[in-house]
N, C-alpha and C positions, 0 to 999 in steps of 0.2 A: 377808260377815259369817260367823266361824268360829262351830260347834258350840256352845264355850263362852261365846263372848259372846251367843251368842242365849239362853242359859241365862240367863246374866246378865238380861240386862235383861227374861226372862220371871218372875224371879223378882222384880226388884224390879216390875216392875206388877201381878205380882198383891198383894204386899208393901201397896201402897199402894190399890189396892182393896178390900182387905180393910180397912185402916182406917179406911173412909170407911162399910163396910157394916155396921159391929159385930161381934159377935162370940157373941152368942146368938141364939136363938128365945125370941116370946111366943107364948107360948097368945093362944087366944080372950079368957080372962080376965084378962089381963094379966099372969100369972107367970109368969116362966122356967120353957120346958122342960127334963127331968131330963138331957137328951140333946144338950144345949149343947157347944159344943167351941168353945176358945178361938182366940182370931187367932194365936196362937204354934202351936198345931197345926194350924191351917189354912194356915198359912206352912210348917208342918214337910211338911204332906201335899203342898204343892203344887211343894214342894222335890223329892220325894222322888219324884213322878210326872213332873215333870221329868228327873230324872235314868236314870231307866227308860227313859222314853221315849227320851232323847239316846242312850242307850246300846244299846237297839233299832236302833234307824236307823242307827249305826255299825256293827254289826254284818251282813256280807256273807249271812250266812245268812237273814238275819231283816228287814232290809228294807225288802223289796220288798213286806212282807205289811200286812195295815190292821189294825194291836192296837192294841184300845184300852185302856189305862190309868187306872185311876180308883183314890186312892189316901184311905181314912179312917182316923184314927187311926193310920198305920203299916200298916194293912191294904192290900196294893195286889191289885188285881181286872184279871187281865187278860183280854182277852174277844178277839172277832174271829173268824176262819177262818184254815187254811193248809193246804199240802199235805200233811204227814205227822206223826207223830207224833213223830219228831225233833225237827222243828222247834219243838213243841211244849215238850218238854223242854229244848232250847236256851233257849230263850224262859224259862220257870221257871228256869233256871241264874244267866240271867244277873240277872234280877228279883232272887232272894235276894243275889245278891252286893254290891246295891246297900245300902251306908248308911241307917239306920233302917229299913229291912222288917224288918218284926216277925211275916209271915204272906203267905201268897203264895195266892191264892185262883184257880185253873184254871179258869176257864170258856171258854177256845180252842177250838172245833171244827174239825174235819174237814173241807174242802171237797167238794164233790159235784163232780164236775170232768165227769162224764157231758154229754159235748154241748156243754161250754161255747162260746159262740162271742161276738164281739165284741157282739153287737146286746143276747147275754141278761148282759153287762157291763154295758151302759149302760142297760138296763131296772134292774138290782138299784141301779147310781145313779139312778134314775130313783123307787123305790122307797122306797129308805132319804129321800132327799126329802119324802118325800111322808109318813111316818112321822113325820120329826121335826117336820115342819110339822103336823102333827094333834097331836104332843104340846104342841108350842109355845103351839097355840089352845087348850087346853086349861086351865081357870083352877086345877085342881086337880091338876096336876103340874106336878111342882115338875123341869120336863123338862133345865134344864140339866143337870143328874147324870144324866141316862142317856145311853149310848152307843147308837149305831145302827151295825149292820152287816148289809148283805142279800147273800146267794150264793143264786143262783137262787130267787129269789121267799123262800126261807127269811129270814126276819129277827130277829137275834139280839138282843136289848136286854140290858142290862147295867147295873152301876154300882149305886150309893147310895141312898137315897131314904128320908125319914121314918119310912111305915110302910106295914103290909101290905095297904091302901086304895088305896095311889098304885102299889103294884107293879101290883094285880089292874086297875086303872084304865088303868094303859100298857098292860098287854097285850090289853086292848078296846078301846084307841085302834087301837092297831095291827092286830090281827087285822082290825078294818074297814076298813082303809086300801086302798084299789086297788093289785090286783095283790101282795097277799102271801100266799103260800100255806100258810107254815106259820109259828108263834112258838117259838123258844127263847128263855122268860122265866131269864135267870139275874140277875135286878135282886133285891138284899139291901136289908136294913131297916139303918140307921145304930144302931151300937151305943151 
């Protein structure tokens, strides 16, 4: 299956997910939240993180690296690790060039590469595991919108979320999780 037909059909499932899930938030008290975003821009956002994405992974420079993508309102948040600071700028080049970015928000880091050797690989997946699965159990985040990425015990979370409750909340889920040693919280409130 080619690039663009996995597009394809990532777009119409999410398409048809989203109609099935609504298209607001309620409050507690039963009113919509001020901060509602329709199925048409959540179709648009997940268009358009798609299309980042696809064009990442085409890209020879770029890859090989684990960015992650989270895209609201036109806002896209790329996060992750890489070797340089090229790569970095690569990475933001080709994000604006995509259709409906409207704002390109940097939170990519640096890799520590000091020492890296296969075992402290499979520990940082061993890690970021073990993160998302304490967000997941977690009844007050809302964990799908965060991203996990861990390079040496560092774990970077990322991505969307309600409000400034559920940021401070991930990052004491995480900070307790075994075996991470340090958090860069770059997780944003939805506008």
């Amino acid at each position: 299956m080619n690039i663009d037909h996995r597009l394809l059909v990532l777009i119409v499932s999410v398409a048809g997910v989203l109609s099935f899930t609504g298209c607001g938030k309620t409050q507690e008290d039963g009113s919509k939240s001020a901060a509602t975003t329709t199925v048409g821009t959540e179709i648009d956002d997940s268009i358009i993180t798609a299309k980042v994405k696809s064009k990442l992974l085409a890209d020879q420079d770029i890859k090989g690296f684990d960015l992650k993508v989270e895209t609201h309102k036109g806002d896209v948040q790329l996060s992750g690790f890489v070797d340089n600071q090229a790569q970095i700028d690569h990475a933001m080049m080709i994000t604006r060039s995509i259709e409906g970015v409207k704002n390109v928000d940097n939170k990519v880091s640096l890799k520590n590469n000091n020492g890296t050797t296969i075992g402290i690989k499979i520990d940082d997946g061993i890690v970021t595991s073990r993160v998302k699965s304490s967000l997941l159990a977690d009844p007050d985040i809302k964990s799908f919108d965060i991203a996990v990425v861990t390079n040496n015990g560092e774990v970077q979370l990322s991505g969307f979320v309600d409000n400034q409750t559920q940021i401070d909340r991930a990052a004491d889920v995480a900070r307790r999780t075994e075996g991470v040693h340090n958090i860069i919280n770059e997780l944003r409130v939805k506008k």
